[in-house]
N, C-alpha and C positions, 0 to 999 in steps of 0.2 A: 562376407554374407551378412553378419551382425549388423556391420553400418547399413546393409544398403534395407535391412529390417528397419532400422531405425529410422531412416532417412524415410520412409513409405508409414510410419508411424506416426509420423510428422502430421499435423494440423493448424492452416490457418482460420480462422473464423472470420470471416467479413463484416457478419452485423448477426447479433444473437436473438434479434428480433424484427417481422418486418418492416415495423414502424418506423427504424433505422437506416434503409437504403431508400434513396430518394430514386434511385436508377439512372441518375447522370452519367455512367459509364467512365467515369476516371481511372478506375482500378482496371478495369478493360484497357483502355487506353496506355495504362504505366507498366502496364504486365510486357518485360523485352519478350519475356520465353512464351510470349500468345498461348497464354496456359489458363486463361479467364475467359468463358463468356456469357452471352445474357440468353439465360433458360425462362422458359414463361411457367407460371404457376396456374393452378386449375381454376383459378378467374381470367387469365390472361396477362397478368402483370409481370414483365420482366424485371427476372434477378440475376446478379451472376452467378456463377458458379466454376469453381477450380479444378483444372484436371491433375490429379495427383500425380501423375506418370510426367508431366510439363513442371510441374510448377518446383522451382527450387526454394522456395520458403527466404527468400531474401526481406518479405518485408513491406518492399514497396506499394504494393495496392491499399492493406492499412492506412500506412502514411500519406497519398492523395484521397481518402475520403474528407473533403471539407465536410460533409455534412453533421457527421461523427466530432470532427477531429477541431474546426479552425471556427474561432471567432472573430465574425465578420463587425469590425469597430468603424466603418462609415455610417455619418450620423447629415441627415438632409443640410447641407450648405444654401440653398435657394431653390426655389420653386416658382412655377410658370403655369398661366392658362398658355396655349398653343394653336398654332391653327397653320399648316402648311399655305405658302403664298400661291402653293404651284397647286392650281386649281383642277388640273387633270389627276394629280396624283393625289389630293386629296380626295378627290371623287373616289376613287379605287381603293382608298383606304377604309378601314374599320371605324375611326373616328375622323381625329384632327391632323393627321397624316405626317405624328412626327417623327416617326421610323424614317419613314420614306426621303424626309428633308433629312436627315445625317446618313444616312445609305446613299445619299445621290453625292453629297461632298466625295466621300472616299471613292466615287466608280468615275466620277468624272476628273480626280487626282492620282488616275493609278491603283488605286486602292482596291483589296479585295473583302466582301461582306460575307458572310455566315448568318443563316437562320434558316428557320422550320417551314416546310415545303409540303404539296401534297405532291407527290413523285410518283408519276404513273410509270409501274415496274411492271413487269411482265409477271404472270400467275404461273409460268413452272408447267401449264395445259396445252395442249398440242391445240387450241383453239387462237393461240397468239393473241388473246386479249389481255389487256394489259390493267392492274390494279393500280388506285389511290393509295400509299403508303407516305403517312408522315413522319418526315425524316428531316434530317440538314443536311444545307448543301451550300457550297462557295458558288457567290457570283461574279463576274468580271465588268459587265457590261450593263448599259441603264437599262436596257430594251428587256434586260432578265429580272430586273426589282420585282413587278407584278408576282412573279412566285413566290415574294417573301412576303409579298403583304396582304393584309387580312390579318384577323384571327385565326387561331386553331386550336378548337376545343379539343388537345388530343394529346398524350407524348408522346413526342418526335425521336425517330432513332438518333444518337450521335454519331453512330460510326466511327469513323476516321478524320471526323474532323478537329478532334483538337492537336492531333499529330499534324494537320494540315497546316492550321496556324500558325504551330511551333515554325515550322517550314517557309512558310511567308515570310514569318518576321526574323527568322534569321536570311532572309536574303535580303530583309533590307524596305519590305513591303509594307504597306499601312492596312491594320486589317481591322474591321467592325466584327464583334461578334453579339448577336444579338438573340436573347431566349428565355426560358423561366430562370430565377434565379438562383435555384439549385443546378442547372446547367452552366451559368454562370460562375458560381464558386466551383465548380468542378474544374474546368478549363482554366483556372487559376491555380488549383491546388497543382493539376497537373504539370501547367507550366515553372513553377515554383522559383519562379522570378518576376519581379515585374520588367515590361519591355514599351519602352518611352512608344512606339507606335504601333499600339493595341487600345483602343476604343471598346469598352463592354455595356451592353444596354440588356433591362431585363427587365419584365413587363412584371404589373400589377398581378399577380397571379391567384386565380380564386384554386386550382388544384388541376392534376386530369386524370381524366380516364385513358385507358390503356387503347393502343393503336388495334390490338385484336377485338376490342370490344366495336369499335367503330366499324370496322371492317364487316362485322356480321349486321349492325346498323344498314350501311352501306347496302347490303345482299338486300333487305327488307324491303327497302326501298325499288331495288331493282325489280322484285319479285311485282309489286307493285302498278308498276310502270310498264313491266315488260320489256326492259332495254339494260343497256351495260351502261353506268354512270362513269362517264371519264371527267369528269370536273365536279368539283364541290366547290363552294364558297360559303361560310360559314356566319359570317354575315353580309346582306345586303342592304344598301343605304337608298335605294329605290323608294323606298315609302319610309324614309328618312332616318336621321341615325338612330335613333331612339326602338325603331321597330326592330324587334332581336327578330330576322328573319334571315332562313338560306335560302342556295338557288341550286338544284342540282341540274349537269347539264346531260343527258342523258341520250346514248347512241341506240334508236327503235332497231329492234331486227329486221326489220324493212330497210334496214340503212337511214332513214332519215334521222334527223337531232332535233330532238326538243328540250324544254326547260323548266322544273317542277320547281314552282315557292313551297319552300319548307318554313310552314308557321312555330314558330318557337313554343307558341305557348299550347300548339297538339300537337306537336314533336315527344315523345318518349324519351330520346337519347337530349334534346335540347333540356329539358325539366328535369330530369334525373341527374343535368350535370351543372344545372343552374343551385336546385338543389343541393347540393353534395354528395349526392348518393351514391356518385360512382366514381369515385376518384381513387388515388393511389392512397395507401394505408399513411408512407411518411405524410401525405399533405395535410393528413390532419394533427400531423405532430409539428408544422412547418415551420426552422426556426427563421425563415426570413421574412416569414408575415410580420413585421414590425421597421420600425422605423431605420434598422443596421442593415443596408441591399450589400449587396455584394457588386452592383457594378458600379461603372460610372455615373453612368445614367439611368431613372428610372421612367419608364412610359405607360400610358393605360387611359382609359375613357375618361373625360372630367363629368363624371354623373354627379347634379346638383350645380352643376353650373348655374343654374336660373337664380339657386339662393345667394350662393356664395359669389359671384358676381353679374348683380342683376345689369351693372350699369352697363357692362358692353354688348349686353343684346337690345340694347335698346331701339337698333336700327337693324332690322332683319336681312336688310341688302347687305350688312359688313360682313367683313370676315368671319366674325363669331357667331357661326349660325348654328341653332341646335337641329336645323335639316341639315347641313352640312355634315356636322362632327366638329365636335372639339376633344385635344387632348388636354394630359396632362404631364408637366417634365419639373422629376425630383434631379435635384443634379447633387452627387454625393459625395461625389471628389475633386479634387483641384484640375483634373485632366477634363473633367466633365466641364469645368466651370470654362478652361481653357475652351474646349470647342465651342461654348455657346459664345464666347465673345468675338470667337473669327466668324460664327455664322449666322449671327441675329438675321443678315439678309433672308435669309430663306425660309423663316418663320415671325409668324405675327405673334408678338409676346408680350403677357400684362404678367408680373410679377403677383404671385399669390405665396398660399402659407401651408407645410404639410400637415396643418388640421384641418383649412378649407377644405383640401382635395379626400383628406381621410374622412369625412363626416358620411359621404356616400359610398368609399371606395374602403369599405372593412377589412380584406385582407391587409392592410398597410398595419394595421394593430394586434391583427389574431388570427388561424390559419379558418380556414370552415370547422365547425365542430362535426367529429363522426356521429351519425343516427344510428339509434340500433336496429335500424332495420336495414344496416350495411351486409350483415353478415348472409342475412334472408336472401337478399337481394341477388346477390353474387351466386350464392349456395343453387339459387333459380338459372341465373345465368350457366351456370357451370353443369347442372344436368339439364337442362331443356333448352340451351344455346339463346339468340337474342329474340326470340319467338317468345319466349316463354315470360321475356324481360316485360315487353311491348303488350303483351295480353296480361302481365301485372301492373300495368303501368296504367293501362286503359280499365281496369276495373279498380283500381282505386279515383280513377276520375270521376268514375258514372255518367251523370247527367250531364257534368260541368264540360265534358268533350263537346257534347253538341251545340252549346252555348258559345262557346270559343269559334267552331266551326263556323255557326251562322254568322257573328260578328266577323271573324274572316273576309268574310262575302260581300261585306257591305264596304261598297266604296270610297275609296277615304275623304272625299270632298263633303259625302254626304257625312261621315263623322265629324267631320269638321262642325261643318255645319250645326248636325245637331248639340255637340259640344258650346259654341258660340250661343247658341239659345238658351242652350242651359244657365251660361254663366251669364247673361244677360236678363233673364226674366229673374 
């Protein structure tokens, strides 16, 4: 009876503070006795947390926190402007479509990909409607890429997939795994080998906000609209890459589908996260905002392209078009260096410097810094849900809302336009 007192006395601590837990979900993952999982806090942000009755105190979920625990020593080996060849999938992309060109090597080689989805799940209501949740998920096939690409201002569940991978690659299979780069080190820590055909990419990361905050986002919208939103897209390159704009696609109770422009710049949840205002607590403690990534490869928008290499836009019909998209490809490891040299084909590449691409892309030097008006913020969210977020969001705009509206409205040829005159007189 003493021991089994003592045994139940037992304490592991995971992270003594929440600036500490990124929520990559590796100690979930490493736990044999599934005695770990991820409880949300009264902002929404998932933590784990241990069942004492499960858990044998062995250890393990400590030892896979890379976030805590492992320094990440890749230091940029070469760097690239980018621009996908394959002109449909760049269309579909967020920028320069370079996800999309190393996701198509491995599905067209057998190979299987990983990354963050919006995954319409069912809502648990006897009305069979079915919710946006972003999550990860493996792909097999080309025809399924489009679910991995885009952006997503959001974190994604891991679930089961870095036990997945493990599982690939012990049978022999080539896998991409592609995400923020504290998911990234996680899926590393956890695997605690390296494994010759595993490929990891991880994106320029400015921070996120948590999947429950969007979700209530999400509802507002609908309320809105008057309809069930079964599609998001976070950004669209319709009125060109540069325009931070979404599209929601939207099922009317009449049954028909229509398709709502979400303007960034009178979006609530778009500004609050452009901002930093609603991100996880580790993001602003972020130690991969610098120059040591954790993957192979790193990708993300090449904003400042016009400065930093003015000569390849020089001909608007080329490849590197700023209504198109362009990316950007740090490549950090000899594995990364290796795939770019089998697959120049499938991407247009000018050799550039990781200060050109950091002059506009900040995160690569420093994480966002927390505002103090993070704690307000949330404190709002948490008793008056995202109602109360969007009605503080819209009274510190005032005026400046209806201003952005009207410009909205105005058609882009005629901005155009009046821009050329401007720069002309």
């Amino acid at each position: 009876m003493k021991n089994a007192k003592a045994i139940k006395s037992k304490k592991i601590i995971l992270f003594n503070q929440k600036q500490m837990c990124c929520g990559c979900e590796a100690c979930v993952s490493a736990c044999t006795k599934q005695a770990i999982a991820m409880e949300s806090d009264d902002y929404g942000f998932l933590y784990p947390t241990i069942d004492k009755e499960l858990c044998i105190f062995c250890g393990i979920c400590k030892k896979v926190c890379a976030f805590q625990n492992v320094f990440e020593g890749n230091e940029p080996k070469v760097c690239y402007v980018a621009c996908n060849k394959n002109e449909k999938q760049l269309g579909i992309s967020s920028s320069g479509g370079a996800f999309s060109a190393i996701a198509t090597d491995f599905l067209e080689n057998g190979g299987v990909v990983f990354g963050a989805t919006l995954d319409k799940e069912s809502n648990n209501k006897t009305d069979g409607e079915r919710e946006l949740v972003p999550k990860h998920i493996a792909i097999h096939e080309l025809k399924d890429m489009v679910k991995l690409q885009g952006s997503k201002y959001v974190q994604s569940h891991i679930g089961d997939t870095y036990k997945e991978v493990k599982n690939y690659l012990l049978a022999g299979r080539r896998v991409l795994f592609s995400g923020t780069p504290c998911q990234i080190a996680g899926l590393k820590a956890f695997l605690h080998k390296k494994y010759e055909d595993l490929l990891t990419v991880d994106i320029i990361c400015h921070g996120v906000p948590n999947a429950d905050f969007f979700k209530t986002y999400l509802s507002l919208l609908e309320k809105e609209m008057g309809g069930k939103i079964i599609d998001f897209e976070f950004r669209d390159k319709t009125k060109g890459w540069k325009s931070m704009i979404g599209k929601a696609t939207v099922k009317m109770k009449w049954g028909g589908v229509k398709t709502k422009t979400v303007y960034g710049d009178e979006s609530s949840y778009y500004n609050l996260f452009l901002k930093g205002l609603i991100l996880r607590e580790s993001c602003y403690e972020c130690k991969y905002a610098c120059r040591n990534r954790p993957a192979d490869i790193t990708i993300g928008d090449y904003w400042g392209i016009e400065h930093e290499h003015s000569e390849i836009l020089s001909d608007t019909k080329g490849p590197y078009s700023v209504e198109k998209g362009i990316s950007c490809i740090i490549v950090n490891t000899a594995d990364g260096i290796k795939w770019i040299q089998k697959n120049r084909i499938r991407l247009h590449l000018v050799e550039s410097t990781f200060e050109k691409i950091g002059h506009k892309n900040g995160n690569l030097y420093h994480p966002c810094t927390k505002p103090q008006t993070w704690k307000n913020l949330m404190d709002i969210y948490s008793k008056e849900g995202y109602i109360g977020v969007d009605k503080y969001f819209y009274k510190k705009m005032g005026m400046q809302i209806y201003f952005k509206k009207i410009k909205n409205c105005i058609p882009r040829n005629l901005k155009n336009a009046i821009k050329n005159y401007v720069k002309s007189s």
